[in-house]
C-alpha positions in Angstrom: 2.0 84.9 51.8 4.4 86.1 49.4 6.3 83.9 46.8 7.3 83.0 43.4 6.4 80.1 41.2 7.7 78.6 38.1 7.7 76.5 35.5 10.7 75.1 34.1 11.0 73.3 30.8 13.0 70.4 32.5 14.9 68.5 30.0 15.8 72.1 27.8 17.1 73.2 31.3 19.1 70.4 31.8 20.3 70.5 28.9 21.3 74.3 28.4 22.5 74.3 32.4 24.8 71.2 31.8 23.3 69.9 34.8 20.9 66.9 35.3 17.5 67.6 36.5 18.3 66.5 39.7 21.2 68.5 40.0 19.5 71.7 38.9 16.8 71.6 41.0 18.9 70.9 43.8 21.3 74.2 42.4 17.7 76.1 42.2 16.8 75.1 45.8 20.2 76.1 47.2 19.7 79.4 45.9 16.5 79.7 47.5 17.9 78.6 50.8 20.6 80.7 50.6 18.1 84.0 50.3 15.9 82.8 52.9 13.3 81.4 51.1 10.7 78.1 52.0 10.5 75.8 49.4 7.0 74.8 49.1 8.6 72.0 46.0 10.0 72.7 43.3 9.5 75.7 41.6 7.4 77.3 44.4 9.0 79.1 47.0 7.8 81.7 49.8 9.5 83.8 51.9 8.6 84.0 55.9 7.3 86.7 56.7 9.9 88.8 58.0 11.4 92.1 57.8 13.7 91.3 54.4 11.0 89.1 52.7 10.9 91.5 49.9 14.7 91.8 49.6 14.8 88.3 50.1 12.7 87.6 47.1 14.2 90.5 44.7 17.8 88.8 45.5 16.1 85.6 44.3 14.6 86.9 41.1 16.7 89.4 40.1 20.4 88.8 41.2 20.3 85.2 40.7 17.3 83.0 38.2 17.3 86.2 35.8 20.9 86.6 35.2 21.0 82.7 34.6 20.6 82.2 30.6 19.4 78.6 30.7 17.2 79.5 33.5 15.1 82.0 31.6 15.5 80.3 28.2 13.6 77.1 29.8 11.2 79.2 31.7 7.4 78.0 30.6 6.1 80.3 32.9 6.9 82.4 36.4 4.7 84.3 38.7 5.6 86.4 41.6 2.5 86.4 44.6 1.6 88.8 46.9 0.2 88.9 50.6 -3.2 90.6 49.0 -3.8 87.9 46.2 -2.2 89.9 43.7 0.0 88.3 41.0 2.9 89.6 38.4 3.8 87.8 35.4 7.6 88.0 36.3 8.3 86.4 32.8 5.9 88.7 31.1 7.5 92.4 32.9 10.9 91.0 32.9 11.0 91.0 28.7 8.8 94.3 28.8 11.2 95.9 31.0 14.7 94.2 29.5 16.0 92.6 32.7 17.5 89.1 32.4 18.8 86.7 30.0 15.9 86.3 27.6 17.5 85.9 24.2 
């Protein structure tokens, strides 16, 4: 199964989002729903393994959490699984790389 987990410092997210933790979980989880995505809870979400799972996913990670400032400032940790065990330290290759909102 493919997915993406996270860890999400909850009150600095609240805090930098505006949002209650309620509320930005349940912004996080429309996202997810919106690209397809299961939510396993929160902060763990797979795809269904279909055709656009890996679109699906990219649209997640890249379009949407990494462009959101308060998203990846809060970020404790965030991992992207693959189908043959393998795992990417999205955090890690993100701010490697330059994509996103880290600063």
């Amino acid at each position: 199964m493919r997915g993406t987990r996270f860890e999400l410092d909850e009150q600095k997210a609240s805090k930098l989002s505006g949002m209650s933790v309620e509320q930005m979980w349940e912004f996080i989880n429309e996202i997810a729903r919106q690209n397809n995505l299961i939510k396993i809870k929160n902060g763990e979400y797979h795809t269904k393994g279909q055709n656009d799972d890996e679109s699906d996913m990219a649209i997640f990670v890249f379009d949407n959490l990494l462009e959101m400032s308060w998203f990846t400032k809060s970020t404790k940790s965030w991992i992207e699984f693959y189908d043959d065990g393998s795992i990417e330290d999205i955090k890690y290759c993100a701010k490697i790389e330059n994509v996103g909102v880290w600063s």
